[in-house]
C-alpha positions as a LaTeX table, in Angstrom:
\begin{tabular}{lrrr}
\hline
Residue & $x$ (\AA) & $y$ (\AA) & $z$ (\AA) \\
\hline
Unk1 & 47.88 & 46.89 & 25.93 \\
Unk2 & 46.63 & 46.37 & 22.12 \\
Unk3 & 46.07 & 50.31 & 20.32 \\
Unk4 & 43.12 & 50.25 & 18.75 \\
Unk5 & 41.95 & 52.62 & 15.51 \\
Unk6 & 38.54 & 53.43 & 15.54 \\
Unk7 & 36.42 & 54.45 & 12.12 \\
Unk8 & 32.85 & 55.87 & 12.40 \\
Unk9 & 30.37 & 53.97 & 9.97 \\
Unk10 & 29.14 & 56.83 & 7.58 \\
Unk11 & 25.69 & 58.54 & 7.46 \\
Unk12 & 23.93 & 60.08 & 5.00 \\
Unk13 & 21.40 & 63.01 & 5.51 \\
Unk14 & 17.93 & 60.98 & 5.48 \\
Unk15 & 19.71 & 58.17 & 7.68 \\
Unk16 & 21.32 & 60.36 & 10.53 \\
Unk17 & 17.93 & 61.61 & 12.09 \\
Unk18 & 15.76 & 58.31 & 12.50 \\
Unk19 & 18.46 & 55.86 & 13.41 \\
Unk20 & 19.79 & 58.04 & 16.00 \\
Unk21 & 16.12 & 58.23 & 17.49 \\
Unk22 & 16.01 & 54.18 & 17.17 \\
Unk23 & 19.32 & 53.93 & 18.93 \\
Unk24 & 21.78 & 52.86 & 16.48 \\
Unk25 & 23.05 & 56.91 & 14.81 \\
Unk26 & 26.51 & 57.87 & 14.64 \\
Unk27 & 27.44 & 58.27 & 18.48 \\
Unk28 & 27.04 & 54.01 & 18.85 \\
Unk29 & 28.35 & 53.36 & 15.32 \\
Unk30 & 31.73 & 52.35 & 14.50 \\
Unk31 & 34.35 & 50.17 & 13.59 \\
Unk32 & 37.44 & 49.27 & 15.84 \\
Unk33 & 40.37 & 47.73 & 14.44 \\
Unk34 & 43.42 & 46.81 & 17.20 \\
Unk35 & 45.98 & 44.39 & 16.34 \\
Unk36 & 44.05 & 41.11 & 18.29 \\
Unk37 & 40.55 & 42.20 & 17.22 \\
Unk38 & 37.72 & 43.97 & 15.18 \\
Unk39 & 35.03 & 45.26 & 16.57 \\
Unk40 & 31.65 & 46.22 & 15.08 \\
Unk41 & 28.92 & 48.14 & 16.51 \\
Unk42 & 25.58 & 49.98 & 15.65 \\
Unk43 & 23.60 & 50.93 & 18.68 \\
Unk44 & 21.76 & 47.62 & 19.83 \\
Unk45 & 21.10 & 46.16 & 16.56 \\
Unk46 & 24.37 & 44.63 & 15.81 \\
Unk47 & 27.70 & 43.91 & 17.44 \\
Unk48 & 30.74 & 41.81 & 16.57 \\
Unk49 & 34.16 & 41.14 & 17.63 \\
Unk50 & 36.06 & 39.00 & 15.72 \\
Unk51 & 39.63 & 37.60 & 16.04 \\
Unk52 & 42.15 & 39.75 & 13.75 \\
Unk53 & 43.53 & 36.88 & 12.28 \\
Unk54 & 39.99 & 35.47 & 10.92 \\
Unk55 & 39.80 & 38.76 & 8.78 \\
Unk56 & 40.76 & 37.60 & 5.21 \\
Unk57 & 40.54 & 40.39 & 3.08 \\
Unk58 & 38.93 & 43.88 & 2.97 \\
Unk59 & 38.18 & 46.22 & 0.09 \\
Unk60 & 36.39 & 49.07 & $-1.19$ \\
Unk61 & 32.78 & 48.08 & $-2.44$ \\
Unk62 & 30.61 & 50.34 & $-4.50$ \\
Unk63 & 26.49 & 50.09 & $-4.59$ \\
Unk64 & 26.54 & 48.72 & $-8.10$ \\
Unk65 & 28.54 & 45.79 & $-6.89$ \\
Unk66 & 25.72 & 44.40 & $-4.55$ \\
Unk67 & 23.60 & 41.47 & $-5.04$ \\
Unk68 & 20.29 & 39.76 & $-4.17$ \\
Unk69 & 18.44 & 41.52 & $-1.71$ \\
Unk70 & 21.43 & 43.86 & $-1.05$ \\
Unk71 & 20.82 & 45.56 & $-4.35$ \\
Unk72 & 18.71 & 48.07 & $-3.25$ \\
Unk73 & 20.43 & 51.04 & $-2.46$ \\
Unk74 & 17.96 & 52.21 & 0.11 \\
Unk75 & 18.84 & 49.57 & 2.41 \\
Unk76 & 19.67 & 51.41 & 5.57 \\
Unk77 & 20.72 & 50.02 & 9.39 \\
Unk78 & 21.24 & 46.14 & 9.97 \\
Unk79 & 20.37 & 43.60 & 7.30 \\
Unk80 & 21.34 & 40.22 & 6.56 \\
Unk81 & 20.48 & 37.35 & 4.36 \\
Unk82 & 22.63 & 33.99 & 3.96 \\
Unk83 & 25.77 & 34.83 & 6.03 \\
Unk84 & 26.11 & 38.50 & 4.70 \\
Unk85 & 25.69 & 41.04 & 6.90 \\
Unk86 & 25.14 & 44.90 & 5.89 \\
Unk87 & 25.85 & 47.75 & 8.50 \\
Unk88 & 25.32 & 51.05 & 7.27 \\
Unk89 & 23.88 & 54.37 & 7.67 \\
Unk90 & 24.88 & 55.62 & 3.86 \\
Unk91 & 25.07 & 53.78 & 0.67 \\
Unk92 & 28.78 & 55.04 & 0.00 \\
Unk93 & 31.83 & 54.33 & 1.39 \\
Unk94 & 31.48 & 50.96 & 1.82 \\
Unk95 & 33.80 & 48.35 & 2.80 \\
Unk96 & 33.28 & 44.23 & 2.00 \\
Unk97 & 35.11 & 42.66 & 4.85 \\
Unk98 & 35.49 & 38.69 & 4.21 \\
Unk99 & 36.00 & 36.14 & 7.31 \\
Unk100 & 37.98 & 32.86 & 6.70 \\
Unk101 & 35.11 & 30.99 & 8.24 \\
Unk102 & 31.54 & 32.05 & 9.46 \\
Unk103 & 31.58 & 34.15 & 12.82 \\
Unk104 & 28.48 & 34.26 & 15.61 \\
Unk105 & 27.58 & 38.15 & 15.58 \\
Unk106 & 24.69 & 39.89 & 17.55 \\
Unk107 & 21.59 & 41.21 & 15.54 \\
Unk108 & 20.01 & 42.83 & 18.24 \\
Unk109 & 18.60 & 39.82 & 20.31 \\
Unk110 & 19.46 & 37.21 & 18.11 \\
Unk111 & 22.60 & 35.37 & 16.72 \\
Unk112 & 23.69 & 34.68 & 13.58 \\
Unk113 & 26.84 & 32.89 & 11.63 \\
Unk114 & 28.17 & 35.52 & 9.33 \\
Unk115 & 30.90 & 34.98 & 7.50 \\
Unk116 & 30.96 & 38.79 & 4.85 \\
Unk117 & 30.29 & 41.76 & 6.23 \\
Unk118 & 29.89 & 45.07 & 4.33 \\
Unk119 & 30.30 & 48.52 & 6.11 \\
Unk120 & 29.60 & 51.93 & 5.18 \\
Unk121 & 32.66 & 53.70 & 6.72 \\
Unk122 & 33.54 & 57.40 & 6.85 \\
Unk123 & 37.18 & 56.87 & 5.79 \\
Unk124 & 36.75 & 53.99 & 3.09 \\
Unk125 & 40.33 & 53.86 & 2.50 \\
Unk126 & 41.50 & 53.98 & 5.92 \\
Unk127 & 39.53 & 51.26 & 6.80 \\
Unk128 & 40.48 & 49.28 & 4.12 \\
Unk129 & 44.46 & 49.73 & 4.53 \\
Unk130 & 43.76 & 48.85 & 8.51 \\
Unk131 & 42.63 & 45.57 & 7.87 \\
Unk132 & 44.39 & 44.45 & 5.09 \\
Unk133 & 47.75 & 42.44 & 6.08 \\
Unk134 & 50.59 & 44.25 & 5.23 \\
Unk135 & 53.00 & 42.40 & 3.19 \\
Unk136 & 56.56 & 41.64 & 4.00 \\
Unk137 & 59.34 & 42.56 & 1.89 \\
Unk138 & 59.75 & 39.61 & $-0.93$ \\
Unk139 & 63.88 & 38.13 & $-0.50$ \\
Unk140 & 65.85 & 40.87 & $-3.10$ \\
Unk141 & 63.68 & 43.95 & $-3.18$ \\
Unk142 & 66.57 & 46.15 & $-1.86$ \\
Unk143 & 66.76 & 45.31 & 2.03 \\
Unk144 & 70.10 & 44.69 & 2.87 \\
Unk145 & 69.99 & 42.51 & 5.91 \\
Unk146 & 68.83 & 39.93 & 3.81 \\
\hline
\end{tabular}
């Protein structure tokens, strides 16, 4: 059986109240890493699973980084535009996750190819360091079975 970490998606004061009323607060929110898949939820108005290997690279994102229509920082709950994807209940701690090729996900009744997905995540750095590949030992950096 495949161990799975899970990391609640953050949520900031003004957030926590209304989208737990609308279905998609903290208790349905989160993000599951195992070692075959990720899995992302909020509530009914998005969901995702997506094949380990397809995740390319993670990192931490701050607001000031976002662009178009992502820019505002008041953006709350499920948005999207072009492929991009933002799942949040809080404008920190958010994590850019980047798929080697667009992925069908679930935005409430309707499907869409995404292929970047940024998170707000409680623990930012956690999240980060669980999907990042680790990266083997290069030949000569002190192991001695080599």
């Amino acid at each position: 059986m495949d161990s799975a970490t899970t990391f609640p998606i953050s949520f900031d004061r003004p957030s926590h109240i209304p989208m737990t009323v609308l279905g998609t607060g903290p208790k349905v929110s989160r993000v599951k890493v195992s070692a075959s898949t990720v899995d992302i939820r909020m509530g009914w108005a998005f969901q995702a699973t997506i094949p380990r290997e397809d995740v390319v690279s993670a990192r931490p994102l701050n607001r000031g980084e976002l662009r178009g229509l992502f820019r505002l920082s008041v953006l709350r709950g499920v948005n999207y535009w072009r492929g991009t994807a933002l799942v949040n209940g809080a404008g920190t701690g958010l994590v850019e996750i980047m798929l080697d090729r667009p992925k069908w996900v679930h935005l409430g009744p309707l499907r869409a190819p995404m292929r970047q997905l940024i998170v707000s995540a409680e623990d930012q750095s956690g999240l980060v360091t669980a999907l990042n590949p680790s990266t083997p030992p290069s030949p000569g950096s002190g192991d001695p079975s080599l």
